[in-house]
Biopython code that builds the backbone (N, CA, C, O; Angstrom):
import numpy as np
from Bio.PDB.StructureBuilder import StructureBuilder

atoms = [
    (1, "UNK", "N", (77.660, 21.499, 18.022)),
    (1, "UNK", "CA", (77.062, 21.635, 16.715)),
    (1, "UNK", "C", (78.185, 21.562, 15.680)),
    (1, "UNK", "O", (79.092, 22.393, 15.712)),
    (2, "UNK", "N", (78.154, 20.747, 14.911)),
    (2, "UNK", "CA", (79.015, 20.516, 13.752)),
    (2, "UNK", "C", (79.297, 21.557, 12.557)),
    (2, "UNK", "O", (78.349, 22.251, 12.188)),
    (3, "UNK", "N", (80.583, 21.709, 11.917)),
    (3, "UNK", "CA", (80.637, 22.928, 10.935)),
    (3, "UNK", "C", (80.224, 22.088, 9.887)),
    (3, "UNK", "O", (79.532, 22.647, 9.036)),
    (4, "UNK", "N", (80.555, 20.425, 9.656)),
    (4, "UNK", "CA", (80.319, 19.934, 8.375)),
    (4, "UNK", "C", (80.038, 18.528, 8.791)),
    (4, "UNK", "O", (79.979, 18.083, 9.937)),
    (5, "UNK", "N", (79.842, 17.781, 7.422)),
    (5, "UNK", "CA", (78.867, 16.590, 7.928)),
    (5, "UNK", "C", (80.341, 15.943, 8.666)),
    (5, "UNK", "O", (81.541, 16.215, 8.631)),
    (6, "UNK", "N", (79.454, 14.929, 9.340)),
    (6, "UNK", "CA", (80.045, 13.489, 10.359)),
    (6, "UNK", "C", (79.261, 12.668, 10.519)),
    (6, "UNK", "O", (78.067, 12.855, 10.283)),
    (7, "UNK", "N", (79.956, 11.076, 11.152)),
    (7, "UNK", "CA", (79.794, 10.125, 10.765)),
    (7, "UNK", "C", (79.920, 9.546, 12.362)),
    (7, "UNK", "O", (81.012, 8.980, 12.403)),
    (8, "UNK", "N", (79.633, 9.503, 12.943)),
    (8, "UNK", "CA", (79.285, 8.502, 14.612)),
    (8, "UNK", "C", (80.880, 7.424, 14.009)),
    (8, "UNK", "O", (81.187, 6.848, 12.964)),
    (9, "UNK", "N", (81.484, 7.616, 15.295)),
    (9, "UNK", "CA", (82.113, 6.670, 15.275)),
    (9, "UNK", "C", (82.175, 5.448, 15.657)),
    (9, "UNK", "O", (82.932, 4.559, 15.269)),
    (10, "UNK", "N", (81.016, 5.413, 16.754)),
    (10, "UNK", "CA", (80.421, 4.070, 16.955)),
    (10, "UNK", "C", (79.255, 3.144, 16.346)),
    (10, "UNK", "O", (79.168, 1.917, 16.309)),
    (11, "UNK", "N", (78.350, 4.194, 15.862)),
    (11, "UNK", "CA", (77.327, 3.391, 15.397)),
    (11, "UNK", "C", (77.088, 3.484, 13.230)),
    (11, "UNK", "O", (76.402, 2.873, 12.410)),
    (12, "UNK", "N", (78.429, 4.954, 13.162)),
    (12, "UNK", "CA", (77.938, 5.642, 11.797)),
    (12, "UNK", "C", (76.432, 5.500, 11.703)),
    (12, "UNK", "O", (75.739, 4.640, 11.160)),
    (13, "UNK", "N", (76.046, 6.867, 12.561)),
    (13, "UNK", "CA", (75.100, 7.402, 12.272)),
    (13, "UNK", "C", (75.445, 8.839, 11.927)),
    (13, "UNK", "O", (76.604, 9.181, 11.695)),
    (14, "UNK", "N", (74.097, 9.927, 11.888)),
    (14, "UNK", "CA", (74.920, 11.315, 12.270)),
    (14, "UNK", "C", (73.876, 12.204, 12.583)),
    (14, "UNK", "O", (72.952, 11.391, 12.569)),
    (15, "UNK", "N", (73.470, 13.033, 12.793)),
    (15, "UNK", "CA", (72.442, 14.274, 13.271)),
    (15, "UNK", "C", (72.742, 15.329, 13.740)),
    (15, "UNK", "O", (73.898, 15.543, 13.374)),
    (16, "UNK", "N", (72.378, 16.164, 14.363)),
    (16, "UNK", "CA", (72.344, 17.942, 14.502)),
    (16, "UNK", "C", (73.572, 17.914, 15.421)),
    (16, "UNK", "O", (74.404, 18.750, 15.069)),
    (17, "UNK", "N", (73.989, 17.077, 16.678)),
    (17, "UNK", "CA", (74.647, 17.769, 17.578)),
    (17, "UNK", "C", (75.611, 16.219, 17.649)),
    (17, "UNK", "O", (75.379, 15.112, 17.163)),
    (18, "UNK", "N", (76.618, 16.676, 18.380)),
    (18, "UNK", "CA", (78.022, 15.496, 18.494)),
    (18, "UNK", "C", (78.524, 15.665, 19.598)),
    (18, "UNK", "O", (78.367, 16.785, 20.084)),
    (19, "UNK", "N", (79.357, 14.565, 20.453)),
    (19, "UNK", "CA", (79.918, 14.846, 21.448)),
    (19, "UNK", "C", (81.023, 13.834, 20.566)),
    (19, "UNK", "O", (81.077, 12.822, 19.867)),
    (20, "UNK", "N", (82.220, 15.423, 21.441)),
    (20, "UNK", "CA", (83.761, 14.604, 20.748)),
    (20, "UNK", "C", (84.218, 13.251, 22.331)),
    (20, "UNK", "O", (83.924, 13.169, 23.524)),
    (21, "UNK", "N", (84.812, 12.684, 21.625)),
    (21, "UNK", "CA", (84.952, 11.274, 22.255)),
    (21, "UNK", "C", (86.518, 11.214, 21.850)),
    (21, "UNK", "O", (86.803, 11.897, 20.866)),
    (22, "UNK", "N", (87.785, 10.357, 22.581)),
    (22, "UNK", "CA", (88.831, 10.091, 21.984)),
    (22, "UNK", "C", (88.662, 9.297, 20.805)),
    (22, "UNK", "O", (89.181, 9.640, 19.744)),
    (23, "UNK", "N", (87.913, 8.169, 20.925)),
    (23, "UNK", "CA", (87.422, 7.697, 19.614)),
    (23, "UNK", "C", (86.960, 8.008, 18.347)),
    (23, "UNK", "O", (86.803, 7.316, 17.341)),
    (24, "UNK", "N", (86.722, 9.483, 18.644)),
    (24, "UNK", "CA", (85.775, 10.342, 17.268)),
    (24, "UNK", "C", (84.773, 11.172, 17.715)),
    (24, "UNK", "O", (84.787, 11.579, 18.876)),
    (25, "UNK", "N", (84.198, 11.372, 17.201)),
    (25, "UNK", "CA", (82.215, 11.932, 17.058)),
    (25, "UNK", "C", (81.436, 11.046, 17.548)),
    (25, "UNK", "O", (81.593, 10.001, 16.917)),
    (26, "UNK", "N", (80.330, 10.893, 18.726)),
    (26, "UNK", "CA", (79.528, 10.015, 18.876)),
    (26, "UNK", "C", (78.326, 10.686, 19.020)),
    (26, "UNK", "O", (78.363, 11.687, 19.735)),
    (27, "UNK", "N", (77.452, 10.432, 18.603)),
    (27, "UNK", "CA", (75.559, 10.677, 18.444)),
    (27, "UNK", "C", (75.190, 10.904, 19.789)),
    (27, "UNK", "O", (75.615, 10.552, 20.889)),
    (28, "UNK", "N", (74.293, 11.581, 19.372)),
    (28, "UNK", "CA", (73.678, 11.966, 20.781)),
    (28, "UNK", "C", (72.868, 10.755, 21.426)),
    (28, "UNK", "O", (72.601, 10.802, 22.626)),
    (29, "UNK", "N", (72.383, 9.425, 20.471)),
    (29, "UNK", "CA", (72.396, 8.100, 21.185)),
    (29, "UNK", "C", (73.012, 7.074, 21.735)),
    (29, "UNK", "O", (72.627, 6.257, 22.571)),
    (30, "UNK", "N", (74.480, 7.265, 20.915)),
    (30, "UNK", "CA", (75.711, 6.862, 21.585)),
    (30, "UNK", "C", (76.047, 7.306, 22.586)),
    (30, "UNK", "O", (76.331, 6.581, 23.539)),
    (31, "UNK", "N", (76.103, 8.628, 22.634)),
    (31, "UNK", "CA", (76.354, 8.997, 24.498)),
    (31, "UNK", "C", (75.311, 9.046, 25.295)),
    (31, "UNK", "O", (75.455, 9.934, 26.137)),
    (32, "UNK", "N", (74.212, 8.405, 25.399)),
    (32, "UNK", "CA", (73.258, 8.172, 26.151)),
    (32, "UNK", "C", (72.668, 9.900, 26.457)),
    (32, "UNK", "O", (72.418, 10.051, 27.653)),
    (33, "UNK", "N", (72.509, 10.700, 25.923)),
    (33, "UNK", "CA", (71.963, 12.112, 25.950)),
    (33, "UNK", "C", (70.692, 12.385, 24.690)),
    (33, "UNK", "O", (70.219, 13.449, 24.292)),
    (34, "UNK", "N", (70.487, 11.423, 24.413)),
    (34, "UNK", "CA", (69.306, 11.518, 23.334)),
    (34, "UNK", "C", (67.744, 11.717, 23.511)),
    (34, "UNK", "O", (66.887, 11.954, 22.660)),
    (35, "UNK", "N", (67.616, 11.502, 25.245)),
    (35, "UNK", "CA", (66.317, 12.175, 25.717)),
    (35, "UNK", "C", (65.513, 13.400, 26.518)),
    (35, "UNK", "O", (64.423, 13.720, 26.991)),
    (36, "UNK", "N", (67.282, 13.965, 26.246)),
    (36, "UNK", "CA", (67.569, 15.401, 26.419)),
    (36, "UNK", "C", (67.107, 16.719, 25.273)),
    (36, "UNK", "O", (67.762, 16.618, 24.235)),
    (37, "UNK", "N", (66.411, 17.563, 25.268)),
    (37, "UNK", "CA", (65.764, 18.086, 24.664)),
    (37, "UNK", "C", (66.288, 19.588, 24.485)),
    (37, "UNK", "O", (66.489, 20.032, 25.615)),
    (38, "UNK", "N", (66.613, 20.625, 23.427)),
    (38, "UNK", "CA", (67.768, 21.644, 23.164)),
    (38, "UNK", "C", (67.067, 22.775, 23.263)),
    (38, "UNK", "O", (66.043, 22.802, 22.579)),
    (39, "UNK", "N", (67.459, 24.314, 24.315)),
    (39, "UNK", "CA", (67.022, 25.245, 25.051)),
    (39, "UNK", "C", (67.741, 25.864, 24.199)),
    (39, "UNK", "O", (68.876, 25.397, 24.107)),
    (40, "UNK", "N", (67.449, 27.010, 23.333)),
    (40, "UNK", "CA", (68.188, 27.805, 22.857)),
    (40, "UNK", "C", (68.786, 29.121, 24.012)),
    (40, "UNK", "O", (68.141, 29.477, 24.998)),
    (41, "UNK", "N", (70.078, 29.671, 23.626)),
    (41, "UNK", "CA", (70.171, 30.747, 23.974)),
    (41, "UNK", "C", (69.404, 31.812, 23.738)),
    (41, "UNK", "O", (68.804, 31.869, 22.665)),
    (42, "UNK", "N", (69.253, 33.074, 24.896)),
    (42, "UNK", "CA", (68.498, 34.095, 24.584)),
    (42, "UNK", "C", (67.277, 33.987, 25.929)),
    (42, "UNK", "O", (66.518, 34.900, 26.252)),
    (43, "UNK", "N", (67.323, 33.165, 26.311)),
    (43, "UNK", "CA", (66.197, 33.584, 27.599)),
    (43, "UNK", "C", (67.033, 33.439, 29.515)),
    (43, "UNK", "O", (66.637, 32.853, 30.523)),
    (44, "UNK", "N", (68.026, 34.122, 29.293)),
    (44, "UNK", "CA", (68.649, 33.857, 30.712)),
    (44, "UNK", "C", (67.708, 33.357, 32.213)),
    (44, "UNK", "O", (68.056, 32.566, 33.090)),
    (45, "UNK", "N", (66.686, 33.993, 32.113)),
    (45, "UNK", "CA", (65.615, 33.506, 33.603)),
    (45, "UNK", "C", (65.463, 31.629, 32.793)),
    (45, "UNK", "O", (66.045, 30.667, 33.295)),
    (46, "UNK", "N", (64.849, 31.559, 31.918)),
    (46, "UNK", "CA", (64.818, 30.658, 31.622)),
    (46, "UNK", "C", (65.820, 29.413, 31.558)),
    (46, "UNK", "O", (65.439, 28.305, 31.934)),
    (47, "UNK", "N", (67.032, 29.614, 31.103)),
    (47, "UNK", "CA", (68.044, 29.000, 31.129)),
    (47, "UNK", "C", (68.752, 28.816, 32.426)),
    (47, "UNK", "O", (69.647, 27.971, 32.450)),
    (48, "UNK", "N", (68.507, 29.417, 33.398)),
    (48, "UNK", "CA", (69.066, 28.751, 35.312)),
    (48, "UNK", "C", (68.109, 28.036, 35.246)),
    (48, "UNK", "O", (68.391, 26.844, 35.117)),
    (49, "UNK", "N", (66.920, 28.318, 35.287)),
    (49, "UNK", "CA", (65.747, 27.491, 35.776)),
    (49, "UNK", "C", (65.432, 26.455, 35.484)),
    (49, "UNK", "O", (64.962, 25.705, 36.340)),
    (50, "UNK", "N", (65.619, 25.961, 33.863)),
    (50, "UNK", "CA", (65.478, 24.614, 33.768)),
    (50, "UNK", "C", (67.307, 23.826, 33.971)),
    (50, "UNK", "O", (67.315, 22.596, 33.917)),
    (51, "UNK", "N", (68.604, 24.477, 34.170)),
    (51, "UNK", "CA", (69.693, 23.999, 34.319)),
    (51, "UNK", "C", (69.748, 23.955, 35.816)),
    (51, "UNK", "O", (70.675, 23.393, 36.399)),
    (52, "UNK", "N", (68.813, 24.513, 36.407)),
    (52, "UNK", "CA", (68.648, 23.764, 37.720)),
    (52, "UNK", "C", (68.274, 22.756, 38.084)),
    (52, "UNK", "O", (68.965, 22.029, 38.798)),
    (53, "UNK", "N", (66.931, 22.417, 37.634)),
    (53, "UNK", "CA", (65.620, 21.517, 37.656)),
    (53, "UNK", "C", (66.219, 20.292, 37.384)),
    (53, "UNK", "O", (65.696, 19.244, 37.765)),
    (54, "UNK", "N", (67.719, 20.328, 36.496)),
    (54, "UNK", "CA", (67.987, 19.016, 35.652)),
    (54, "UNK", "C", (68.424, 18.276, 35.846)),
    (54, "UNK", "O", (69.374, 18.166, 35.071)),
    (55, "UNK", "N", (68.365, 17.403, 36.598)),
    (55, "UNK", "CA", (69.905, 16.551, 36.829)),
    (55, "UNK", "C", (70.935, 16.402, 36.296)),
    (55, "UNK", "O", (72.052, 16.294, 36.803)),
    (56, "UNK", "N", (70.477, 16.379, 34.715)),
    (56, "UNK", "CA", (71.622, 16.101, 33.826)),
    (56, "UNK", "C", (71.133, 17.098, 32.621)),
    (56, "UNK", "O", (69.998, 17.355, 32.219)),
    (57, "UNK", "N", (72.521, 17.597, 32.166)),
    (57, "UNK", "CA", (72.339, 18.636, 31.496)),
    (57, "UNK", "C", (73.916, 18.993, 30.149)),
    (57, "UNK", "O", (74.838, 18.308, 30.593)),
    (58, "UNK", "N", (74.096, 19.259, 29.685)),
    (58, "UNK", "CA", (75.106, 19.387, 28.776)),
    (58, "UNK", "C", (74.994, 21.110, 27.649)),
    (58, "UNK", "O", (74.001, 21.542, 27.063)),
    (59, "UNK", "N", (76.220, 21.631, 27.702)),
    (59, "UNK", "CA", (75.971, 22.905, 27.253)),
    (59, "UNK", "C", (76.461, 22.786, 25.356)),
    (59, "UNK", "O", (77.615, 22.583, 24.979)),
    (60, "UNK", "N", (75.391, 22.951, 24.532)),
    (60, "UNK", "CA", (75.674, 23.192, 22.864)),
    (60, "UNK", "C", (76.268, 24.251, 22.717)),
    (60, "UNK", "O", (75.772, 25.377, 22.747)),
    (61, "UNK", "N", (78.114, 23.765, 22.433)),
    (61, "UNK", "CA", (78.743, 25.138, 21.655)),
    (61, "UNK", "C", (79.115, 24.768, 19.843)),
    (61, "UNK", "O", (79.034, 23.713, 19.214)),
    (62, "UNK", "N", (79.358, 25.580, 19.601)),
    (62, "UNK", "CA", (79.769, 25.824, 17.883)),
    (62, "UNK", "C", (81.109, 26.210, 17.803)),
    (62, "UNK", "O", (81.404, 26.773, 18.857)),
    (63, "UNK", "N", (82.090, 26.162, 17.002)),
    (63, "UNK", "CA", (83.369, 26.701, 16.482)),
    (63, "UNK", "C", (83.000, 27.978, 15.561)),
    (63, "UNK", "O", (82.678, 27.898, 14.375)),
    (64, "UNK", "N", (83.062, 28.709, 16.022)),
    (64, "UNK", "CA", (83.159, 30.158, 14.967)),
    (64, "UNK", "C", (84.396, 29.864, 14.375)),
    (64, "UNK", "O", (85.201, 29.297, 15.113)),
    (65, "UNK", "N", (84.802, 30.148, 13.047)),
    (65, "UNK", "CA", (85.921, 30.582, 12.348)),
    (65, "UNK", "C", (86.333, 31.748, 12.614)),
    (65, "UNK", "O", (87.423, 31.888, 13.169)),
    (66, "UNK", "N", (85.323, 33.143, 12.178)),
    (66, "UNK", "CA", (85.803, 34.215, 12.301)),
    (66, "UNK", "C", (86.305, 34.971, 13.214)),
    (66, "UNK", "O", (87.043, 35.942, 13.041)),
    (67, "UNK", "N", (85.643, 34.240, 14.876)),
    (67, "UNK", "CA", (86.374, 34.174, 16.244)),
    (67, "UNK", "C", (87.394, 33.910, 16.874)),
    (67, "UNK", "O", (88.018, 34.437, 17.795)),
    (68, "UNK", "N", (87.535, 32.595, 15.966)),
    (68, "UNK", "CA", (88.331, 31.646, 16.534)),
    (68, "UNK", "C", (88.204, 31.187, 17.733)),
    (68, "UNK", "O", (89.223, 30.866, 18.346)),
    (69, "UNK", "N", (86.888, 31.052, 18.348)),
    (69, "UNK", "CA", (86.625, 30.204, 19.798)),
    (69, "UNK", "C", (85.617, 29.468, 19.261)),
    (69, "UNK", "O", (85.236, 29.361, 18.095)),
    (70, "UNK", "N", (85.133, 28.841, 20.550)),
    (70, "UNK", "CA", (83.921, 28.200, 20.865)),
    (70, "UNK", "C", (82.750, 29.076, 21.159)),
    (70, "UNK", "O", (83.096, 29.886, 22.019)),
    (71, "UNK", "N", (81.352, 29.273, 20.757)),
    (71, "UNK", "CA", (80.564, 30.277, 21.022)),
    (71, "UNK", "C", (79.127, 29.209, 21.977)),
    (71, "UNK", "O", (78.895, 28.029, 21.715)),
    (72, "UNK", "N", (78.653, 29.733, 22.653)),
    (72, "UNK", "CA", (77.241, 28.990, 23.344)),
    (72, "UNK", "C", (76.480, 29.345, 22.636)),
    (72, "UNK", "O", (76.115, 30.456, 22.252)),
    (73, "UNK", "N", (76.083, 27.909, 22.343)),
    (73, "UNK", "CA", (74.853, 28.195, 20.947)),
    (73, "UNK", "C", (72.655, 27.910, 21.779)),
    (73, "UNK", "O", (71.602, 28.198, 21.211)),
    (74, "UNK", "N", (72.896, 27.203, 23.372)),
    (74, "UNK", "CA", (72.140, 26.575, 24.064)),
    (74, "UNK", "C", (72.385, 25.618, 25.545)),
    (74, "UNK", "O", (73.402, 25.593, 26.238)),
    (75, "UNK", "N", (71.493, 25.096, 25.686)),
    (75, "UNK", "CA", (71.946, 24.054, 26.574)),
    (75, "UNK", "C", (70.663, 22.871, 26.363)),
    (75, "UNK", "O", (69.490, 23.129, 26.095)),
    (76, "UNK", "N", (71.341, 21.372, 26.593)),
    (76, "UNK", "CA", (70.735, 20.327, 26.379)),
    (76, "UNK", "C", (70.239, 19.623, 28.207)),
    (76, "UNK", "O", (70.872, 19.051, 29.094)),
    (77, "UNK", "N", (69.011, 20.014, 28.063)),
    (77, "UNK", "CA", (68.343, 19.652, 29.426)),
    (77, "UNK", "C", (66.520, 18.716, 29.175)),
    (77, "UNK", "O", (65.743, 18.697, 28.220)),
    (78, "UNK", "N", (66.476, 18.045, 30.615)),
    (78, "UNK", "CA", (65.636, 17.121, 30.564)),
    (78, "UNK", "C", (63.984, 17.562, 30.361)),
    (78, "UNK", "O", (63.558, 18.612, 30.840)),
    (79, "UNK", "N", (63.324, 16.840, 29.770)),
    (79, "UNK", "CA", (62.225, 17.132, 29.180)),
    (79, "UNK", "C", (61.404, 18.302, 30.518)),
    (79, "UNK", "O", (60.983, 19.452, 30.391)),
    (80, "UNK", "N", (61.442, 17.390, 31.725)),
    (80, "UNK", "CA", (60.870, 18.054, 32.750)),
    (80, "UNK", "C", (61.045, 19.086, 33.389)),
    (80, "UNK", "O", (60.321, 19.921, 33.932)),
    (81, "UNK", "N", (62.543, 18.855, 33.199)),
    (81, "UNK", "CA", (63.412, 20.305, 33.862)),
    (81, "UNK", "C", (62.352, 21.473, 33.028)),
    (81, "UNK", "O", (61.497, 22.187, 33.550)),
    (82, "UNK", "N", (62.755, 21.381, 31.499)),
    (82, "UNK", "CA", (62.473, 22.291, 30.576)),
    (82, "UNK", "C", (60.752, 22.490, 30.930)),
    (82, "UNK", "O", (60.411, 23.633, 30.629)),
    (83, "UNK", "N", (59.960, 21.918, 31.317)),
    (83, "UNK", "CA", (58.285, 22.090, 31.528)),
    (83, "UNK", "C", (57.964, 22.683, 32.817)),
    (83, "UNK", "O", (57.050, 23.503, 32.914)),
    (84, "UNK", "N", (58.970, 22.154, 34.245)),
    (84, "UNK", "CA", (59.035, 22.966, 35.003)),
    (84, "UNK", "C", (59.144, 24.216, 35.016)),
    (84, "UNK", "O", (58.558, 24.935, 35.826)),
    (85, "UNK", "N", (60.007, 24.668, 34.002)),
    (85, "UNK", "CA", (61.038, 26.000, 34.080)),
    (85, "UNK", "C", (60.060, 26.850, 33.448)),
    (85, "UNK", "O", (59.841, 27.834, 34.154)),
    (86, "UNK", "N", (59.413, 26.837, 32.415)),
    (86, "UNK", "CA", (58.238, 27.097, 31.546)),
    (86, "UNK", "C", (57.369, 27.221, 32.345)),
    (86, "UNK", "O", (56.665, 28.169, 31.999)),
    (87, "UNK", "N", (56.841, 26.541, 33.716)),
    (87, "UNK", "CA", (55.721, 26.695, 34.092)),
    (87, "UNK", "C", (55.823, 28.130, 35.209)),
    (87, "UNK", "O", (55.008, 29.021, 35.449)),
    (88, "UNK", "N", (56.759, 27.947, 35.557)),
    (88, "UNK", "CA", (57.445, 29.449, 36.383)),
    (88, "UNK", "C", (57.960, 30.423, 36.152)),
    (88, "UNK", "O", (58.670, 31.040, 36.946)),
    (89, "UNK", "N", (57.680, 30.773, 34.931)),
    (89, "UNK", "CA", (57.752, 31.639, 33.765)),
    (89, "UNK", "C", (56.662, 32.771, 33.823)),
    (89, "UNK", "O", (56.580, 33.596, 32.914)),
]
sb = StructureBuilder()
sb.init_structure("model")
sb.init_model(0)
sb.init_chain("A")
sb.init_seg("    ")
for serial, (resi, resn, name, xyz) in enumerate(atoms, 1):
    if name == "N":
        sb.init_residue(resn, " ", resi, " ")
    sb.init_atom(name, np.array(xyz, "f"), 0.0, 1.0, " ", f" {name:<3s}", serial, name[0])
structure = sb.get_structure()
């Protein structure tokens, strides 16, 4: 998750979430993760269950300033994973 705006370095586009690249910032359609759907933090049963289910999966962190780390803001998992995980709930 970005502190301020950006600009895709491949396509200059830009939206909610970024993956850093040596090249820059690339979109979540540039890195082929754009039909991946965002699990907030806060439901731990929930969050194994569909990061199981997923094949593919990627974890949303943020830069705190006042920390000075990286904080887990979610995780980015597949539509089904996430409907499975919900249904065993």
């Amino acid at each position: 998750m970005p502190l301020k705006d950006w600009t895709c370095a491949a396509c200059g586009g830009t939206g909610d979430l970024l993956l850093m690249q040596e090249a820059g910032p690339a979109c979540m359609a540039c890195a082929a993760l754009d039909h991946l759907v965002f699990l907030p933090r806060g439901d731990a049963g929930l969050t194994r269950r569909a990061h199981k289910a997923s094949e593919l999966s990627a974890v949303v962190v943020r830069f705190s300033r006042t920390r000075k780390r990286y904080e887990r803001q979610g995780l980015l998992v597949e539509p089904a994973a996430m409907a499975a995980a919900k249904q065993r709930d």
